[in-house]
N, C-alpha and C positions, 0 to 999 in steps of 0.2 A: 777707553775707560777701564777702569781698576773693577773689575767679577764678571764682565763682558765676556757672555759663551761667544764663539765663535765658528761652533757647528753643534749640530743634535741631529737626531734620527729624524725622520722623515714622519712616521708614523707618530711620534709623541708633538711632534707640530703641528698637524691641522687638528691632534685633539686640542692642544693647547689653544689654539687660534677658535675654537668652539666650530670647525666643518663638519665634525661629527659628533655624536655623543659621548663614547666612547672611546678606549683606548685601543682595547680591541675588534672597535669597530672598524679603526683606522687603521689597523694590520690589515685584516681582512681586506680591505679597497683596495692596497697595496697589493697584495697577493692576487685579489680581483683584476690588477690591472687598470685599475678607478682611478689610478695615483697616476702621473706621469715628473719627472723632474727636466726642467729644460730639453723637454722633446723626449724622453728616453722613461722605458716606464719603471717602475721607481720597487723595488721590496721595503719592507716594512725597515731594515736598519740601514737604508741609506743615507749617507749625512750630506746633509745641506747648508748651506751655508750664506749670507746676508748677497742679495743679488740673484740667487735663484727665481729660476722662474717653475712654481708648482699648478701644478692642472688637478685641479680634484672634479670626479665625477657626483654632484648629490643628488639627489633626488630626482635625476633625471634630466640636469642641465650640468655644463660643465662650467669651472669657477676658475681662473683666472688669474691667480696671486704671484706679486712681486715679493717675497721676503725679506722686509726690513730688518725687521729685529728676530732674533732664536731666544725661544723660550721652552722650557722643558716642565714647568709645572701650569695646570692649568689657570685660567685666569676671567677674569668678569668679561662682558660682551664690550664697554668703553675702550679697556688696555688691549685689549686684543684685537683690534680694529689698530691701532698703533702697531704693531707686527707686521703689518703687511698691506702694501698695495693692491687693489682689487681691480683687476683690468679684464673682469668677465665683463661677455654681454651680457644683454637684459633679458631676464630671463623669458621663457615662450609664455605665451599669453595663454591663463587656462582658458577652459571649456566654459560656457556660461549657461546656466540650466535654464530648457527651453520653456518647461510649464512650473513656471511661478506664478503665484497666483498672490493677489493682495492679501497682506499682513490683519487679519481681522474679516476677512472676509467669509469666513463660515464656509459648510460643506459645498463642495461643488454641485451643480446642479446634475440631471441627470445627460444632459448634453455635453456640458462641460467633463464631466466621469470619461465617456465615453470619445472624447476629443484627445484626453491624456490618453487613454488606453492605446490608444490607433496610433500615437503621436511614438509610445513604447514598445507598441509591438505586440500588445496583451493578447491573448487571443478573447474575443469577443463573444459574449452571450445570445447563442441561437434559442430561440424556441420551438421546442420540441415539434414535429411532424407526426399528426398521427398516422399510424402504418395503413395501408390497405388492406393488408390480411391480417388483422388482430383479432386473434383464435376468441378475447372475451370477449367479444362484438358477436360470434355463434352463438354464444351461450342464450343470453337475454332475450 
């Protein structure tokens, strides 16, 4: 096809493709080592080309992309899904927070307080011990 890039930088594609926010965030991953190109890890102006296979590190899981199409300006979340195959796995299942408590449900009781705390770690509410030798206990 007739204006069809045929290679771009590495770094202006997965901003394009929306993997990061940024342009410079996408050097940076490169430089980081975050980036990989068909197995081999990748500096911010390596060029790529339709048929690569890109490995981005985000947010803690790694992503998987076939590069169909090169694109060098950024673009909406729709056409950029059109760029590229995505043959990551799914990503790891977060964490699920253990003391939830009913939406409407008011302050917790004081048992209930005290179940979270222990559940977190808090350190807990002793009440005080009076001393044996408390010098104001002579006076009186």
């Amino acid at each position: 096809m007739a204006g069809e890039v045929l290679s771009g930088r590495v770094d202006a594609w997965i901003w394009s493709v929306r993997m990061v926010k940024t342009r410079s965030l996408a050097a940076d991953a490169c430089r980081g080592g975050h980036v990989r190109v068909n197995g081999v890890r990748a500096k911010p102006a390596q060029s790529i080309k339709v048929g690569d296979e890109v490995r981005v590190r985000v947010e803690g899981w790694e992503r998987v992309l076939v590069v169909k199409k090169i694109i060098s300006k950024r673009v909406g979340p729709p056409v950029a899904v059109e760029c590229y195959v995505d043959n990551s796995p799914p990503p790891p299942a977060r964490e699920t927070a253990v003391a939830v408590r009913d939406r409407g449900a008011g302050r917790p009781t004081k048992r209930e307080r005290r179940s979270i705390e222990k559940l977190f770690g808090r350190p807990q509410w002793q009440p005080r011990r009076p001393e044996e030798d408390d010098p104001s206990d002579d006076e009186a």
